[in-house]
C-alpha positions as CSV (number, residue, x, y, z in Angstrom):
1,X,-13.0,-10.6,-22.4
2,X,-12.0,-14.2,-23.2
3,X,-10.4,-16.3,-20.1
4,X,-6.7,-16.7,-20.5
5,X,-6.6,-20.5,-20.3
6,X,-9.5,-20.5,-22.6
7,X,-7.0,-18.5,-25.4
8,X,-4.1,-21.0,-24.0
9,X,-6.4,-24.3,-24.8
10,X,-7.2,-22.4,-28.3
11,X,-3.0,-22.1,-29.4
12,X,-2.1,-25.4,-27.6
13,X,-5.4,-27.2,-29.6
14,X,-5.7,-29.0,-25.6
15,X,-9.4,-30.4,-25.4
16,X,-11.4,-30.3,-21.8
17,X,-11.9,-34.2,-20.3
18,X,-13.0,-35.1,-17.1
19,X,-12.7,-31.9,-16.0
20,X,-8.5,-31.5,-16.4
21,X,-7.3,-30.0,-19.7
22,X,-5.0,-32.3,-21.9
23,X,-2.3,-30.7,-24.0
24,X,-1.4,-33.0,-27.3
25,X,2.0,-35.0,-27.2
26,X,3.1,-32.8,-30.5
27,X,2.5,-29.4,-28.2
28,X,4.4,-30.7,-25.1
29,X,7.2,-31.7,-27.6
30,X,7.0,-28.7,-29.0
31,X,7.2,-26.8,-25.5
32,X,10.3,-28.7,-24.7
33,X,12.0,-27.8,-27.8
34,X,11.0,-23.8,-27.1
35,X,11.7,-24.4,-23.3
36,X,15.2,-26.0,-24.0
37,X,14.2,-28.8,-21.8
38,X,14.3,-32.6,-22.3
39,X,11.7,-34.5,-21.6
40,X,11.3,-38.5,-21.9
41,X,8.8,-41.0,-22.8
42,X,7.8,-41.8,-19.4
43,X,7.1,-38.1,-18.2
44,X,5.0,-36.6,-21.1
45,X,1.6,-37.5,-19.6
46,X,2.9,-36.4,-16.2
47,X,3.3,-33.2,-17.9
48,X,1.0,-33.0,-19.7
49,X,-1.2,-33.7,-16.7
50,X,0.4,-30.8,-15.1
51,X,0.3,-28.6,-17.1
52,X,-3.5,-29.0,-17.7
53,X,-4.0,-28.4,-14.1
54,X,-2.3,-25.1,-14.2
55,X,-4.2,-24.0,-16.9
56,X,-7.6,-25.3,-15.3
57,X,-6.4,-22.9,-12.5
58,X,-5.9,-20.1,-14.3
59,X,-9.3,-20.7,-15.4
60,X,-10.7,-20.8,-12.3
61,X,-9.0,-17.4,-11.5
62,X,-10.1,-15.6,-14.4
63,X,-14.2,-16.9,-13.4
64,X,-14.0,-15.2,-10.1
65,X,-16.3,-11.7,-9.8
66,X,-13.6,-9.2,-8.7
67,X,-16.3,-6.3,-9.5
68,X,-15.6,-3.5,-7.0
69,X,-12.9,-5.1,-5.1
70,X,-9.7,-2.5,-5.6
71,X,-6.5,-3.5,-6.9
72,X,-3.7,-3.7,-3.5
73,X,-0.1,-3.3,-4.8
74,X,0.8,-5.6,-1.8
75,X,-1.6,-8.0,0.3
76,X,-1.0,-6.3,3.3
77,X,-0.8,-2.7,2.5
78,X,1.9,-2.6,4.7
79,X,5.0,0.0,5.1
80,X,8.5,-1.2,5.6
81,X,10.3,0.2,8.5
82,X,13.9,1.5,7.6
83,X,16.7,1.7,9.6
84,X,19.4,4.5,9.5
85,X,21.5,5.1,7.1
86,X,24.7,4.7,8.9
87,X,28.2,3.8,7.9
88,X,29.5,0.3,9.0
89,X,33.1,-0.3,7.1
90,X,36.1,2.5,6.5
91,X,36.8,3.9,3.6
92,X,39.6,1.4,1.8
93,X,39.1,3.4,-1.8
94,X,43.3,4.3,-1.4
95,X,44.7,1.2,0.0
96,X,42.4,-1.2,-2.6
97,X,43.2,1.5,-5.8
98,X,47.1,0.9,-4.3
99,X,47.0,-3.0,-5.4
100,X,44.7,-2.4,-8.4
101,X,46.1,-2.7,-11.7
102,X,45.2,0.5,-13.0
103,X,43.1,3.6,-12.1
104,X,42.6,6.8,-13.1
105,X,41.0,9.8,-11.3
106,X,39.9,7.8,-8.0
107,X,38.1,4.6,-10.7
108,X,39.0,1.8,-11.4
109,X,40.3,0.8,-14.9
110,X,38.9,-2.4,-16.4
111,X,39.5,-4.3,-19.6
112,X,36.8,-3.5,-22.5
113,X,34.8,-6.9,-22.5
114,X,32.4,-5.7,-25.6
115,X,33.5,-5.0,-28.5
């Protein structure tokens, strides 16, 4: 299995240098553009910094032996106490459906929005 970051770093053509991943000018551009974002002059190589070190992360991650260790759907294996299911407010279904503009067998009637 191939390391994520090492599939990102082979897309975003990013090369390895003292130990940080750089991502091209043209790819962050090209991020921004896909992101919808806008991003200036000045903070390219701040992103591009960041960005590098995210991905050095998730390289990092994806090194570590997890042979035999099993999969936890939560970190803490921990059950959530419920309280009661107990009513708190009155039933205002008649005096709210009084003021409503229209309604029809106990529901609500609302203007079609999609066409």
């Amino acid at each position: 299995m191939v390391p994520y970051a090492t599939l990102i770093r082979g897309i975003y053509r990013a090369e390895l240098t003292d130990n940080l991943m750089s991502i091209e000018r043209s790819e962050i551009e090209k991020l921004a553009t896909l992101s919808r974002i806008a991003i200036n002059e000045e903070t390219i190589s701040e992103v591009s910094q960041r960005l590098g070190s995210v991905l050095e992360l998730v390289d990092q991650l994806q090194a570590v032996d997890t042979d035999g260790v099993e999969a936890m759907s939560h970190p803490m294996q921990a059950t959530q106490r419920l309280r009661e299911d107990e009513v708190t407010e009155l039933n205002r279904r008649e005096a709210l459906q009084a003021i409503a503009p229209e309604t029809e067998d106990g529901l609500f009637l609302v203007p079609k929005v999609i066409e």
